[in-house]
C-alpha positions as CSV (number, residue, x, y, z in Angstrom):
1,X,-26.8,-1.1,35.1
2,X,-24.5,-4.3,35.3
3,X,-21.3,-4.3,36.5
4,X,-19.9,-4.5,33.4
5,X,-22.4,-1.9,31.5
6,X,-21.5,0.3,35.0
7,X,-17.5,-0.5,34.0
8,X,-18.1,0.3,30.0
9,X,-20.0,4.0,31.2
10,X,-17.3,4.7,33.1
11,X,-14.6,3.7,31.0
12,X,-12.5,1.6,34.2
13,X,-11.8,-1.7,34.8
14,X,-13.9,-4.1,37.3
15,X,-11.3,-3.8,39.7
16,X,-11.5,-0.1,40.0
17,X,-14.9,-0.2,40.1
18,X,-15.2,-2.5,43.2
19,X,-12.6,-0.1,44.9
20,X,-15.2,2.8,44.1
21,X,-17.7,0.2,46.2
22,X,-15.5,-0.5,48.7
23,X,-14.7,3.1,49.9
24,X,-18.1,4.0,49.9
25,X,-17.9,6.5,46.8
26,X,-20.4,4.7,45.1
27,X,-23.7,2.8,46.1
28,X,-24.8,0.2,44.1
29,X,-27.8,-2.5,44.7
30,X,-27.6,-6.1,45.4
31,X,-30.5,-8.6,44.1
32,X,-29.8,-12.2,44.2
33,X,-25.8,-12.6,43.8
34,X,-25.6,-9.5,41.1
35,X,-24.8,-6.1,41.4
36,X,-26.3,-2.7,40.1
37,X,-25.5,0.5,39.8
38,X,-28.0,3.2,38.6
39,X,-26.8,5.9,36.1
40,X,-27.9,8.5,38.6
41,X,-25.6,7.0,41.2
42,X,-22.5,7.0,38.6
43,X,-23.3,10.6,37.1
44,X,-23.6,12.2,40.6
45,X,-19.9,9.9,41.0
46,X,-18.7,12.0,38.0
47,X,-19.9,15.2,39.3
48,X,-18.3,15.1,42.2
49,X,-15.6,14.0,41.1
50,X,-15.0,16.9,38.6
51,X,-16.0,19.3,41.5
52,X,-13.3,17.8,43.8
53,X,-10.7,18.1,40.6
54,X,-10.2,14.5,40.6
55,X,-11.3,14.2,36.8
């Protein structure tokens, strides 16, 4: 998924979603100059996440 398609699943903004890059709590792919994100990758962000109480 895009960045933005990532940021829509999600339901956060572009800026929270390179923070979730930055500190490593989600990995994403780079190809050329764009970004992707797999929906595995963001479900297992959501499950740990609700395990850690943070959702």
């Amino acid at each position: 998924m895009s960045i933005d398609e990532s940021c829509a699943y999600l339901r956060i903004s572009r800026w929270s979603f390179y923070r979730l890059i930055h500190t490593k709590q989600l990995m994403t792919v780079k190809i050329g100059r764009r970004r992707f994100a797999t929906i595995d990758d963001l479900d297992a962000l959501i499950a740990r996440m609700r395990s850690s109480g943070v959702a």
